[in-house]
N, C-alpha and C positions, 0 to 999 in steps of 0.2 A: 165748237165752243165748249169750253168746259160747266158741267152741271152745276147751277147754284141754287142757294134754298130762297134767296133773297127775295128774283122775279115774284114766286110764289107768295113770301107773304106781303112783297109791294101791291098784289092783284088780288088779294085775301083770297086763294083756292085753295083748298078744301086739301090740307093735308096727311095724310095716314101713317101711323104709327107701329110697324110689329113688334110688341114687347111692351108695349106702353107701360106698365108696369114697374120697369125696373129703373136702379137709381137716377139715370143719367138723362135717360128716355122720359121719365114723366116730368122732370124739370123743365127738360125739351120743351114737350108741352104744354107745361106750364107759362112757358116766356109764349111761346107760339098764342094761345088763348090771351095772354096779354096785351098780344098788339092785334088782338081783334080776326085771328085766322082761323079758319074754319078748321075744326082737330078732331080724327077721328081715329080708333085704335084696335089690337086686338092684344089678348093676354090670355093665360090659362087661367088664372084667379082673381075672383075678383078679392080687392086688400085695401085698408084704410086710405092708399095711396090713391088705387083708382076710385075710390068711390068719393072723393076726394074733387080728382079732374072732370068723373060726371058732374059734379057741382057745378064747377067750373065751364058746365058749357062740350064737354068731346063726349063722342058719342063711342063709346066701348064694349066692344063684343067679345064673352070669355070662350073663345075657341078658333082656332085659325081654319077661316075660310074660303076660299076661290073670290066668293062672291062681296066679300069686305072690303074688299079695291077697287070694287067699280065706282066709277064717279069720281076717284079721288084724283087729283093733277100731277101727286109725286108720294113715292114712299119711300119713309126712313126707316132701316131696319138694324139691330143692334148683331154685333158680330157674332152672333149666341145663335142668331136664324140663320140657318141653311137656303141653300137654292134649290132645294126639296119643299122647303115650304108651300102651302097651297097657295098663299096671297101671295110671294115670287110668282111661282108658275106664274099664277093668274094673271098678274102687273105685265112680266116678260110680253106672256100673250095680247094682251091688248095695250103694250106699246108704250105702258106710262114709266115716266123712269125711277129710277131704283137710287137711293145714296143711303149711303153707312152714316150713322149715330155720329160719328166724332168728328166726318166731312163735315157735317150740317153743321155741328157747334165749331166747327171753325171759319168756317163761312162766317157765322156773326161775331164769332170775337174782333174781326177786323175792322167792323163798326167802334172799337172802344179804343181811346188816347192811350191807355197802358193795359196790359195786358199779362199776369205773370203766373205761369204753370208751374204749379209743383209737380214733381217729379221722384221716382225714386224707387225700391222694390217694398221699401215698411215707409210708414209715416206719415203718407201723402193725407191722407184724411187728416189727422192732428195738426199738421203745418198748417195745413189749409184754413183748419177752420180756427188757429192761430193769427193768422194774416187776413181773417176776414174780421176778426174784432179789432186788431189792429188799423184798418183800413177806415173802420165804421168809427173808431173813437179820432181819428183823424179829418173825418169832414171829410170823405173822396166821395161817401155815395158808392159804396162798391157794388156791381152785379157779381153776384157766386155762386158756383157751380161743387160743389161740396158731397161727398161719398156716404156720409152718414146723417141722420137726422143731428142738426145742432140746434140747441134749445133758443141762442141770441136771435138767429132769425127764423125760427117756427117751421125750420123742416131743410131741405134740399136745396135749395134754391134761394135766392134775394135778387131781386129784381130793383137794380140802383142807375144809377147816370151812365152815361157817357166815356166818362173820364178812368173809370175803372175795373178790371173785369179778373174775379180770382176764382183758378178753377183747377179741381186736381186734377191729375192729366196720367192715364195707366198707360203702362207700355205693353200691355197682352194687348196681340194683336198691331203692334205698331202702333196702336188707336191713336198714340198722341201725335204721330209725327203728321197730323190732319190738322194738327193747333197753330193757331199764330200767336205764339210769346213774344213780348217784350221784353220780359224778364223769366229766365227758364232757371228755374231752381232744380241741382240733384240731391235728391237726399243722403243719397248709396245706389251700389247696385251690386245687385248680388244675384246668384243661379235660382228662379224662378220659372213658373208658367214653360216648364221644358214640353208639354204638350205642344208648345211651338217655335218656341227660340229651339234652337240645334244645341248651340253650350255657352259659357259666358261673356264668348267670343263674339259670338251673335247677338249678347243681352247688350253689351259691350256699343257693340258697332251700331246697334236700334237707338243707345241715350247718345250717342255722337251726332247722329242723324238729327235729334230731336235740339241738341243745343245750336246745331246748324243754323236752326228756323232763325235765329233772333236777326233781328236788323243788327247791324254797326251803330248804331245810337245805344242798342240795347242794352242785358247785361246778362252775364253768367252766373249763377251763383252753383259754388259747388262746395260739399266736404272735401277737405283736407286728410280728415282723418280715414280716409275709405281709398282705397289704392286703386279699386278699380273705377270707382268715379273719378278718379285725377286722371287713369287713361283715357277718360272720354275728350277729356277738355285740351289733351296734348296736343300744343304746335296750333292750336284756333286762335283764328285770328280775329277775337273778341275780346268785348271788355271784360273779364272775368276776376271773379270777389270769391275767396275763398271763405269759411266758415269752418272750426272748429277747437278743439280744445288743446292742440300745440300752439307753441308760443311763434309760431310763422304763419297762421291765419291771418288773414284781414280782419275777420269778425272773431272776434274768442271773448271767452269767460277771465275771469280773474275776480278776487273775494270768495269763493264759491265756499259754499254752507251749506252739506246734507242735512236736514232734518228729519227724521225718521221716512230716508226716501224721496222726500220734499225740497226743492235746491234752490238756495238763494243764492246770486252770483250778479256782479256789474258784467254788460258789455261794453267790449270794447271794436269800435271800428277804425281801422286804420290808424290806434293807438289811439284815439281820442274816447271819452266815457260817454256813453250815447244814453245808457237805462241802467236801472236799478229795477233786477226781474226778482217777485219771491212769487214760484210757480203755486198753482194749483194742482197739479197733477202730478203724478210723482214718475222716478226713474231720470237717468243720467240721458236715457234717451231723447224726451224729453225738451232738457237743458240744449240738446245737439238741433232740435225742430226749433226751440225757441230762437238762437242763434243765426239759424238759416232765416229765419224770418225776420230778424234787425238788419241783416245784410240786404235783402230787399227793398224793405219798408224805406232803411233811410238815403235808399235810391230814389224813390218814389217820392223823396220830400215829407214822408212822417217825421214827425219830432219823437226825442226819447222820451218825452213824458206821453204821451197818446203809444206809441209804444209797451210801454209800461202799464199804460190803464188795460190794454187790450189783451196783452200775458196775461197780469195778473187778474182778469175780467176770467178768463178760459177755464171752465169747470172738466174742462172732457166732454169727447163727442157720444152717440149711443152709440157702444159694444166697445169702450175701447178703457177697460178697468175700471167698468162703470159697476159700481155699487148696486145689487140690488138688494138686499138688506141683509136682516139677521134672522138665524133659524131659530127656534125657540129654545133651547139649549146655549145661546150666545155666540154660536159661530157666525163668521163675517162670510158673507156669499158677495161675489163678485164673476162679470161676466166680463169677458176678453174676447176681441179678433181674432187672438194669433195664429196663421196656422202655416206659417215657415219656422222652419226653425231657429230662425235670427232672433223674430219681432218672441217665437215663446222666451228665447232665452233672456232677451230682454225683459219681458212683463215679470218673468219668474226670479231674475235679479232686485228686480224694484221689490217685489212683495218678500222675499230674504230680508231686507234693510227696514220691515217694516212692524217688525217684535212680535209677530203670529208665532204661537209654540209648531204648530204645523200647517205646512201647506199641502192639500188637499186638492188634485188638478184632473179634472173629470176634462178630458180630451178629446176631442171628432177630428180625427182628420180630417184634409179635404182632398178629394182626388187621388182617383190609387196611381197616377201618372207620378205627382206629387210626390207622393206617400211612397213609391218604388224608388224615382231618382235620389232623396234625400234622404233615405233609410237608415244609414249611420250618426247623420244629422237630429235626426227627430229623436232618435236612442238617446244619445246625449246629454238635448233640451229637456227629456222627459226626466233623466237620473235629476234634476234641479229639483224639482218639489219630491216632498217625506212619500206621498202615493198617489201612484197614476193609477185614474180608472179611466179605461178608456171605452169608448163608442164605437159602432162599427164605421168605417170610413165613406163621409158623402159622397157619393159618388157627380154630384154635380152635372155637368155635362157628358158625361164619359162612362161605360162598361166596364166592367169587371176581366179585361182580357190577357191581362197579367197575372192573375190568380196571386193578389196580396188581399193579405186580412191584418185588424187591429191586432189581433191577436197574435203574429207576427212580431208585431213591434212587443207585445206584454210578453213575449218570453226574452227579447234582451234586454229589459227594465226591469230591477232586483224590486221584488216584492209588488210589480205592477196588476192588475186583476183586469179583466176585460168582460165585459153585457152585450147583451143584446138587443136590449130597450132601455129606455131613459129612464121608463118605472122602475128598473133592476136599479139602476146607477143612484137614482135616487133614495129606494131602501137599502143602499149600501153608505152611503154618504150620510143618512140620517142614524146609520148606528156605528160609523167611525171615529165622525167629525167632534171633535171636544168642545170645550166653551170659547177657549183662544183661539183656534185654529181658523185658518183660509181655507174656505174652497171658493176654487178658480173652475167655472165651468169657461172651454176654451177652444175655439174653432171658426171660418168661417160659414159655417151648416146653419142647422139647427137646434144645436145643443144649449141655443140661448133660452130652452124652454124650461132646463132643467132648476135651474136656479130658482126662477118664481115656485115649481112644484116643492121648495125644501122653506122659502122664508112664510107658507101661506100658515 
């Protein structure tokens, strides 16, 4: 019979967490301590997050050990742990069994009437937490599964009814193809995460895989505007609702109005006017998230005015062109995601449209797997802003066994400089930056530290 997480919290035993810590994992636990089950963890740090779920009741130990699994009835482990780990070994050895992070949340999603995964290689966190104020200004009661803190419901997580369940769904790792959608949204898909997809043929065949899941009641939603997300959906025998900005979508824009980056536009579904969107957030991109989310929602039975409260409600999630303030000089400091070179090209297009004399892009790679495959790519993205300063590349999960450096990338970017520490980066940006000017500190690392160091 196949492993479920259910039995365990039907019998409240005592379940164990490797990683607890991280976005998806402490949510986990979060719902887990909610319905009363005994939650226990292991993490290398302790962080607002965990200290958090001690509150809550789980017992968290910062260091992985043998001995942190005994007692426990089943452990969930995030695809980041190894089968080197000691609490593996240890489970292995004495019998208890083992499921992956994205098994287990799909295991419960099946508990819920609807059920709709975003998807995509950029923008799954934005949609998402799109579609979760959408949902909430509609009366559903949404439970949400969300990638970045969003301020509407006070962190990671919301914990709602029955009836409804929104949750971003990544495709490293396959993770999502563990989900039960009702409604599977593609945002795009584009050559990512090559540390384990082969080429985009594989990225390709992974989001075909993932729209499979849906029942025949269900729904597809996909761009139009993205060629390789239309080959996901070729010849499926679904019900499927396109979304974008040609005049052959299901769901498209018409009125649209840039306002310094800021876009006000009617949608339209299946030719009929559903909302009057004027975003908070800026970039065409965006417009394309807001879009995918009317072609859902008025699946779901949201009206275009709850709709509309719920766009227009959307300030931005944390790190995704989130403002951290001004330096004392008057420059505007803002802190970004991005670190493909899609979602930079996009963020760096939005802040062009947005009357800064310069923009200023303090950069961290992420992963020199990354950082090698997309090497002409990132060149590019980086020539968009007046001056990259870049950071030595995070290495994340992974070694240095390519022998790539930042530095690499600052000799094909005209005028680009590269540091070694963020102190460097920081007394460089405080005697560049002007009074108009953007600096974008930008990456998925920790270069989100740089920002606070220059507005204090």
């Amino acid at each position: 019979m196949a492993l479920s997480i259910k039995p365990y919290i039907k019998n409240k035993e005592r379940i164990h967490l490797i990683g607890i810590g991280g976005v998806s994992m402490s949510a986990l636990a979060e719902l887990l301590l909610s319905l009363h089950v005994p939650v226990s963890g292991s993490d290398r740090l302790k962080t607002d997050v965990t200290a958090r779920l001690e509150s809550l009741g789980a017992k968290i130990t910062y260091e992985h050990k043998a001995e942190n699994v005994e007692g426990a009835a089943l452990i969930v482990r995030t695809a980041a742990v190894h089968d080197e780990n000691p609490e593996i070994v240890r489970a292995h050895e004495l019998g208890i069994p083992v499921m992956e992070r994205a098994e287990a949340w799909g295991h419960l999603m099946r508990d819920y009437d609807n059920v709709v995964c975003l998807a995509g290689t950029h923008g799954k966190t934005t949609s998402t937490s799109m579609m979760t104020l959408m949902t909430m200004e509609a009366g559903l009661d949404p439970t949400v599964m969300v990638g970045s803190n969003l301020p509407a419901i006070g962190g990671t997580l919301r914990i709602g009814g029955k009836g409804c369940f929104v949750a971003e769904s990544c495709e490293y790792c396959n993770s999502f193809l563990r989900f039960a959608p009702t409604v599977a949204v593609v945002l795009n898909v584009e050559e990512d995460h090559l540390d384990f997809f082969k080429d985009i043929n594989d990225i390709i065949h992974s989001f075909r895989s993932f729209v499979e899941l849906t029942p025949m009641n269900g729904l597809v939603v996909v761009n139009s505007d993205d060629a390789n997300a239309v080959r996901c959906v070729d010849g499926l025998d679904r019900r499927i609702r396109t979304f974008g900005l040609n005049a052959n979508a299901d769901v498209r824009a018409e009125n649209i109005r840039d306002e310094n980056g800021y876009y006000r536009f009617t949608v339209l579904v299946e030719g009929r006017e559903y909302a009057h969107v004027a975003l908070s957030v800026p970039g065409r991109h965006n417009m394309l998230n807001a879009l995918a989310c009317c072609a859902a929602a008025e699946f779901l039975g949201v009206s275009g005015e709850a709709a509309e409260r719920g766009l227009n409600k959307f300030t931005g999630s944390s790190r995704r062109f989130q403002l951290v303030g001004k330096m004392p000089n008057g420059a505007t400091v803002v802190d970004d995601y991005a670190h493909h070179p899609s979602e930079m090209k996009a963020t760096l297009s939005t802040a062009r449209e947005m009357g800064f004399d310069r923009i200023l892009c303090a950069f961290q790679p992420h992963t020199y797997s990354r950082t090698k495959a997309l090497f002409p790519e990132f060149v590019e993205a980086l020539k968009l802003c007046d001056q990259a300063v870049l950071a030595p590349i995070y290495a994340a999960r992974e070694q240095n066994t390519i022998g790539i450096y930042s530095s690499d990338l600052a000799h094909e970017v005209p005028g680009a400089v590269c540091f070694d520490t963020f102190d460097e980066i920081a007394d460089y940006l405080r005697r560049e930056a002007g009074p108009n000017d953007l600096v974008l500190t930008m990456g998925a690392g920790n270069i989100n530290q740089v920002g606070p160091m220059l507005v204090k």
